[in-house]
C-alpha positions as CSV (number, residue, x, y, z in Angstrom):
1,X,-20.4,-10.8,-3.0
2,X,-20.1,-7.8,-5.3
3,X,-18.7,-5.8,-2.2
4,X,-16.0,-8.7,-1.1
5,X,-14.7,-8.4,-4.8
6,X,-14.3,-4.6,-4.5
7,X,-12.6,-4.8,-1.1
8,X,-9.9,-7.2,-2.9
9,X,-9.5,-5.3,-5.6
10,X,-8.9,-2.6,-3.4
11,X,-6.5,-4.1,-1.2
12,X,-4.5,-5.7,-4.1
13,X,-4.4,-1.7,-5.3
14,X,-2.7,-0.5,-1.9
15,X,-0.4,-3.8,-1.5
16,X,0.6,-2.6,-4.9
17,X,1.2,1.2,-3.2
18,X,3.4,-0.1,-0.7
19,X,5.4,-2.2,-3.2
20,X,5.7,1.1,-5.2
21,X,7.3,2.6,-1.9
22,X,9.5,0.0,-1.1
23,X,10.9,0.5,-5.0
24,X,9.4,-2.9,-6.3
25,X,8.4,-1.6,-9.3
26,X,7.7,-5.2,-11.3
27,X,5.5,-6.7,-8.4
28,X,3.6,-3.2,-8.0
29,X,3.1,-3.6,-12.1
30,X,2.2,-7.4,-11.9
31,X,-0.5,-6.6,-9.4
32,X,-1.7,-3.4,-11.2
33,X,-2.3,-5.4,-14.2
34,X,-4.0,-8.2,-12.3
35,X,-6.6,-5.9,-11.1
36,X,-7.1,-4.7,-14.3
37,X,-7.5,-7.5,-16.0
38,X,-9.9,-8.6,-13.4
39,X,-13.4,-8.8,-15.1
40,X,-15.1,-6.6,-12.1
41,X,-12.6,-4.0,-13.9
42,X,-14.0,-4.6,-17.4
43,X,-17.4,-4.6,-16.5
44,X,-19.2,-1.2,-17.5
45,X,-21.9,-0.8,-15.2
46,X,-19.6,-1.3,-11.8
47,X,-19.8,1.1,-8.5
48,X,-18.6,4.2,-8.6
49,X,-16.0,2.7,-6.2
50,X,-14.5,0.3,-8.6
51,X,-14.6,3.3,-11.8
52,X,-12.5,5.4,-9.6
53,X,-10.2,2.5,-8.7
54,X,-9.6,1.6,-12.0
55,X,-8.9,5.7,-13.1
56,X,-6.2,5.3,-10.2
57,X,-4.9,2.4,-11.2
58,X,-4.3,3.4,-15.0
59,X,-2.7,6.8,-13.6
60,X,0.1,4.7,-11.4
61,X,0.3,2.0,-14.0
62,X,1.7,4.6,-16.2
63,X,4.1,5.9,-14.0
64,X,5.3,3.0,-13.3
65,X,5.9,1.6,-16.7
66,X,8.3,4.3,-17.1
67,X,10.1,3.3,-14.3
């Protein structure tokens, strides 16, 4: 189940990329936030996977709040 979670969380992340590309900054920030909000996110003792994910998705969600 754990790996299902991380696979959506993952493909929420690059439907947010390609929204980014496509110059839909507020959708690409809605579904930033939902992934970090997501309590797989929060958790502290998650896969390396889901700790790198959520580094990546700070780094963009910055950018793109100063879009």
């Amino acid at each position: 189940m754990l790996q299902f979670q991380e696979f959506q969380l993952t493909q929420m992340y690059n439907e947010s990329l390609v929204h980014l590309q496509a110059g839909e900054y507020k959708q690409a920030q809605f579904l930033l936030e939902t992934i970090i909000q997501d309590p797989l996110s929060v958790n502290a003792e998650v896969s390396i996977h889901i700790k790198l994910l959520t580094f990546l998705l700070n780094k963009v969600l910055s950018v793109v709040s100063h879009l």
